[in-house]
C-alpha positions in Angstrom: 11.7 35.6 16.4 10.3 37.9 14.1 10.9 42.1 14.0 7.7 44.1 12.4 7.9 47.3 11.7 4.1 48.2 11.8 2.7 51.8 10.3 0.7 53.8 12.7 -2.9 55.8 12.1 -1.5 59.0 12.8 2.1 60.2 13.7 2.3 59.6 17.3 4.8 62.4 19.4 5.6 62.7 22.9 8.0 64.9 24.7 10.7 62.4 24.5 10.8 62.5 20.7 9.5 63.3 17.5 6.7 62.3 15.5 6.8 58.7 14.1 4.7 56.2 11.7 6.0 53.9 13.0 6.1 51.0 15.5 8.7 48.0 15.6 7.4 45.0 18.4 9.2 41.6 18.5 7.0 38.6 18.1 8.1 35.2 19.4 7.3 31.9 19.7 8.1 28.9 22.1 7.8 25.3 21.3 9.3 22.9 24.1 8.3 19.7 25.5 5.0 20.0 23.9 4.8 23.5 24.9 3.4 26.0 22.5 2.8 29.8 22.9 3.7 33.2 21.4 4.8 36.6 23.0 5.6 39.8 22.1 8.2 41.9 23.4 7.6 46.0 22.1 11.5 47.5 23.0 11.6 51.1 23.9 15.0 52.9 23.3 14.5 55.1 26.7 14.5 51.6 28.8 17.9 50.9 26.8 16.0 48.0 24.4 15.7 48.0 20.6 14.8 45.1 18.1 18.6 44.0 18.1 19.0 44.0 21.6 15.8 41.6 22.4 17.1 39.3 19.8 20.7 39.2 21.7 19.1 38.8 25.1 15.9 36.0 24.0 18.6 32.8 23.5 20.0 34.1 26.9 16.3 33.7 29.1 15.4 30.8 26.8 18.5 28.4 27.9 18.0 29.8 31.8 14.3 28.4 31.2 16.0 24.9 30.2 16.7 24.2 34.2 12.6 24.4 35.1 11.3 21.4 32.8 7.8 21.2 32.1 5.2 23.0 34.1 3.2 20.5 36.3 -0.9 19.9 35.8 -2.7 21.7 38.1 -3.6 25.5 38.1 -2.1 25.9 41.5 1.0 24.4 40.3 1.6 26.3 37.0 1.3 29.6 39.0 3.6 28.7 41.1 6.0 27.2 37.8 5.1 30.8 36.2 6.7 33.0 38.9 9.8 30.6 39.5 10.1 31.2 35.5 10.4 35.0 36.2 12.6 34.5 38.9 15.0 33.0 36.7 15.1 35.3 34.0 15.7 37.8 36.3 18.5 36.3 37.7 19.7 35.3 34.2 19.8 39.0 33.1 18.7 42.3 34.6 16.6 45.3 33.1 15.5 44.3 29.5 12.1 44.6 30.4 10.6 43.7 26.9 12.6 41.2 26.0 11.3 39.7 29.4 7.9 40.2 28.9 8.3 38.7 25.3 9.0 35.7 26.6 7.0 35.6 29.8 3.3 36.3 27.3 4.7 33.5 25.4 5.2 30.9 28.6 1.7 32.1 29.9 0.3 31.7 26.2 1.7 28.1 26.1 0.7 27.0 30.0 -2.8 28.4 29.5 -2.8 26.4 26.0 -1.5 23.2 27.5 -4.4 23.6 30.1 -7.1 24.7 27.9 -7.9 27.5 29.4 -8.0 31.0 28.6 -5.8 33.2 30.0 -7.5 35.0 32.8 -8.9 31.6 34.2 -5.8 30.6 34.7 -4.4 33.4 36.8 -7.9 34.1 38.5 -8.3 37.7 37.3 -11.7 39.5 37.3 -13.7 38.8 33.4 -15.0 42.2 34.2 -12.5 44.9 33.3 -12.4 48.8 33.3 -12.6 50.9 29.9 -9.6 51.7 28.1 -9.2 55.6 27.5 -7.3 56.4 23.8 -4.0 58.7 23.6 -3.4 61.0 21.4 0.2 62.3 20.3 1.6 66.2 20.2 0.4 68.0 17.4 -1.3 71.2 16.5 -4.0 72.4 18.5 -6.1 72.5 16.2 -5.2 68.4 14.9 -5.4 67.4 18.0 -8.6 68.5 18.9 -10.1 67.3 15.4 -8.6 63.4 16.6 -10.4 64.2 19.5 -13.3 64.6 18.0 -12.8 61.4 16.4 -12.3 59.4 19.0 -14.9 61.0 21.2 -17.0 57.9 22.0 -14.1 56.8 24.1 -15.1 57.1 28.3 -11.7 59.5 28.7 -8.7 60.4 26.4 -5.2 60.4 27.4 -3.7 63.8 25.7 0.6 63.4 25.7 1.7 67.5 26.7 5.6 68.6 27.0 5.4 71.1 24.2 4.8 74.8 23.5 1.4 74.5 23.4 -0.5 72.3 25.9 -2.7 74.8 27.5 -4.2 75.8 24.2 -4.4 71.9 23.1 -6.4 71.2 26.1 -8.1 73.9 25.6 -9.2 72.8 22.0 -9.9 69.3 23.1 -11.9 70.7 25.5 -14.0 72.5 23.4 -15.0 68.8 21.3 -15.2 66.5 24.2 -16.9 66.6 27.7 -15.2 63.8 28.9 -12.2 63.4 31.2 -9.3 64.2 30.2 -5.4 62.5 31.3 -2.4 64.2 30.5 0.9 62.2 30.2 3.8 65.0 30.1 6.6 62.1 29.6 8.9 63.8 31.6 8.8 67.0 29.7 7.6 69.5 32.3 9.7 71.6 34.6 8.3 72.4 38.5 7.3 76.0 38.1 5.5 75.1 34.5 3.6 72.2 35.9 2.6 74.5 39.3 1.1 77.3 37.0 -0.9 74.8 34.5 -2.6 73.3 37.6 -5.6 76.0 38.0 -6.1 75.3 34.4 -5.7 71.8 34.2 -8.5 71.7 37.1 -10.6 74.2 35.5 -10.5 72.2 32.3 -11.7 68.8 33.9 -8.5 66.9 33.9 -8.8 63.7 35.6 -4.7 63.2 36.2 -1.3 63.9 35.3 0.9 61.5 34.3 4.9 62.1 35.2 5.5 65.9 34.8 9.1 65.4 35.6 12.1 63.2 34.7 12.4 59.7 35.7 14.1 60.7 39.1 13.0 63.5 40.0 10.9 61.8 42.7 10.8 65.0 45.5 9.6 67.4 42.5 6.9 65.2 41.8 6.5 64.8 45.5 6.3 68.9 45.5 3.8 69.1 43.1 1.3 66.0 44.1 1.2 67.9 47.9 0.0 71.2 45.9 -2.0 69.3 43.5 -5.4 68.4 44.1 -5.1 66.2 40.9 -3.5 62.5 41.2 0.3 62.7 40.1 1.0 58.6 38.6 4.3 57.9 37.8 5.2 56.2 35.0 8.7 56.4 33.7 9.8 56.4 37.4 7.9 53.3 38.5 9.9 51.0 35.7 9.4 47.4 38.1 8.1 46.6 41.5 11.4 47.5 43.3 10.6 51.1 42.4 7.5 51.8 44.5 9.0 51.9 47.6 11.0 55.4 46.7 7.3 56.3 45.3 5.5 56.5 48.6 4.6 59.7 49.7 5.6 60.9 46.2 2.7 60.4 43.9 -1.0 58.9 44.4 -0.7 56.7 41.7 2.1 54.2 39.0 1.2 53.3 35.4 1.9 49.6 35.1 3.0 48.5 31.8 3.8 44.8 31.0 6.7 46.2 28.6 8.6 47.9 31.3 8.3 45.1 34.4 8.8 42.3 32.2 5.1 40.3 31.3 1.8 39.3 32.6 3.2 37.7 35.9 5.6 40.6 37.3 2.5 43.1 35.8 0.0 41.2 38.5 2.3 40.9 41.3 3.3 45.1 40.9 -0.2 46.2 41.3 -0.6 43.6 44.0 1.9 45.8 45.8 1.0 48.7 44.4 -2.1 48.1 46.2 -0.1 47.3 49.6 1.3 50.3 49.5 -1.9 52.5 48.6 -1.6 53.5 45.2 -4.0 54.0 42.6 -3.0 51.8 39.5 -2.7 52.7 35.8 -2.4 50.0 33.5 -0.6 51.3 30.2 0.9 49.6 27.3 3.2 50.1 24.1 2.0 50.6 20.9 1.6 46.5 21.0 -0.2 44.5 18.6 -3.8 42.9 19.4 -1.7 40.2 21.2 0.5 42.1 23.9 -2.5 44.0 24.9 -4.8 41.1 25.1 -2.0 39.6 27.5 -2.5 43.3 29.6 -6.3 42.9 29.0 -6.8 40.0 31.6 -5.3 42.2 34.3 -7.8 45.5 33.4 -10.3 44.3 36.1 -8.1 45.3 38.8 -7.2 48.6 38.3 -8.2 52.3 38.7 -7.4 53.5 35.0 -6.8 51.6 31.5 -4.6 53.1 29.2 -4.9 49.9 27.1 -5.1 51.4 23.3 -1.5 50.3 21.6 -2.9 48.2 19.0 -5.7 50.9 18.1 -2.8 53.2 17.1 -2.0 50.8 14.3 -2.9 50.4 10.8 -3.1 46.7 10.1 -3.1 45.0 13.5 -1.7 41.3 12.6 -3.9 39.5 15.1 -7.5 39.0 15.6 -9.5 37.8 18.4 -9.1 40.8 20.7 -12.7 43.2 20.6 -13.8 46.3 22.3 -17.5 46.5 23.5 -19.7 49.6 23.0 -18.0 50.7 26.3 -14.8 50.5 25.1 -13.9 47.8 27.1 -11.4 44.7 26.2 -13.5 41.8 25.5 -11.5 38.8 27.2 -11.1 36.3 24.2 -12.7 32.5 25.3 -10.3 31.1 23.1 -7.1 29.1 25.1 -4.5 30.7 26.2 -3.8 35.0 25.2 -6.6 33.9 23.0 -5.3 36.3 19.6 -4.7 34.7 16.2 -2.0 35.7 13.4 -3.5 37.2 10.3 -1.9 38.4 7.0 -3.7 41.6 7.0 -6.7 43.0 8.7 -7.3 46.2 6.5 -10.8 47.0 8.4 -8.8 47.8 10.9 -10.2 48.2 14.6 -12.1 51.5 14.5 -14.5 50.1 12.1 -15.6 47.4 14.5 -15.6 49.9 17.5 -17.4 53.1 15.1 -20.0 50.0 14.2 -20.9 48.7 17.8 -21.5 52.3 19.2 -23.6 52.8 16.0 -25.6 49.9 16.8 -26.1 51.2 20.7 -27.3 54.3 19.0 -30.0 52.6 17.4 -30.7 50.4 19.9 -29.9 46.9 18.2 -26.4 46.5 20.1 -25.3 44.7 23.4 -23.3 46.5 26.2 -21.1 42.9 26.1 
């Protein structure tokens, strides 16, 4: 195991807590019985995890792994060997969501490996995928309005409210970008606030609202999604699949992160039945490196809304391998397995490559990939 604490663009606030530069993600890696991948587990103090408590809780799921042996040959097979893994860590350990999906990237990074195959050919999921949209943290109107500007070549932008000063945010982001906007409150709106900002939040082209309320305040969100003509999605609230039953009626839609539910494999079966139960689907992410969102990447062609962006908050992304298009949409690597590679440094950084393929659409000598 290895703990990086990576510097971020731009301090990054939402209503839960103050600005920060930084971003500390878990990376790990699996050799067994010829079996090699890597994963990368991204704890979040609100879900209960931190760096210390993945590395307390990895030796725990890795000897519960012992009991399955080797996955067998065929694709059907690994599947099948791929949930029965997540069933046991599960019953080795509840909750610890990241530490889970640490370990779960890594055991899909080393099937697919053993297979040669790229990931999303061997779970089956769609090569075409939706646009990610790009988030932007709490700040000063006027700040975030000029990232806005910044970033404006991306379809829609995700802008985190819960402060003082949202209406006048949106109202400067607005005024730089025609596209659609999300808002992700984080839990940091009260009932009567949200009801009043809905008029606006309409008015100024908002596409959805992202849990107003706290975690379990299920019948407020309920209240406002049946006086909202907006999509409620709840986030914080819809932690695993055993959460969307109490969500029925409650929002229109759950942001599915592979942090919270615990890796690629519980991430496809909770928008399966999020789909069985009729909500829309957000896929979100972390700030992960280039290699937990490639992991998210292969399930991006089966959702409503990508929220896939974590690694473009970061300064020096430590993998490569992982590309937007001129669309802003995740390039599934052909390579085997999550298909990333480790890298000292990558100072160009993403943005360059993304700023240079939409220049090159400009002028005409670029693909839409």
């Amino acid at each position: 195991m290895e703990v990086l604490d990576l510097s971020l663009r731009d301090p990054f606030r939402i209503a839960r807590h103050m600005p920060d530069r930084l971003a500390t993600t878990v990376l790990l890696d699996v050799t067994a019985e010829g079996l090699s991948g890597v994963g990368e587990a991204f704890p979040v103090a609100y879900y209960g995890e931190t760096a210390g408590t993945v590395r307390s809780v990895v030796p725990l799921l890795a000897a519960a792994l012992e009991s399955l042996g080797v996955p067998p040959g065929t694709i059907g097979e690994a599947r099948t060997w791929l949930i029965r893994a997540a069933e046991v860590m599960d019953r080795a350990i509840g909750n610890n969501g990241a530490a889970k999906c640490g370990m779960d990237i890594a055991l899909h990074d080393a099937v697919a490996r053993s297979m040669d195959l790229p990931l999303h050919e061997l779970l089956g999921t769609p090569t075409a995928v939706r646009p990610t949209d790009f988030s932007i943290g709490i700040d000063e109107p006027a700040v975030v309005a000029e990232r806005a500007s910044r970033m404006a070549h991306f379809p829609a932008l995700k802008i985190k409210v819960g402060g003082p000063a949202d209406l006048e945010t949106l109202e400067a982001v607005r005024a730089v970008y025609g596209g659609p906007l999300r808002v992700d409150a984080n839990t940091g709106w009260h009932p009567e606030a949200g009801l009043r900002l809905l008029p606006e939040l309409e008015r100024l082209g908002v596409e959805l609202i992202e849990q107003p309320f706290r975690a379990r305040a299920i019948a407020e969100m309920r209240w406002l999604q049946e006086r909202s003509a907006l999509p409620i999605v709840a986030d914080e609230s819809a932690v695993t699949i055993d959460d969307l039953p109490a969500l029925v009626g409650a929002v229109a839609g759950v942001n599915v992160k592979l942090g919270k539910c615990g890796g690629v494999g519980p991430a496809l079966r909770m928008i399966e039945r999020a789909r069985e139960l009729g909500f829309k689907v957000f896929l979100g992410c972390m700030e992960e490196t280039s290699l937990g969102i490639a992991a998210a990447a292969v399930l991006a062609g089966l959702v409503d809304w990508v929220d896939l962006d974590g690694n473009l908050l970061l300064a020096d992304d430590p993998f490569v391998g992982l590309e937007l298009d001129a669309q802003c949409r995740w390039r599934l690597p052909a390579a085997a397995g999550v298909g990333v590679r480790r890298v000292a440094h990558r100072h160009e950084g993403l943005f360059a490559a993304v700023d240079k393929s939409v220049d090159e659409m400009v002028d005409g000598t670029g693909s839409a990939g």
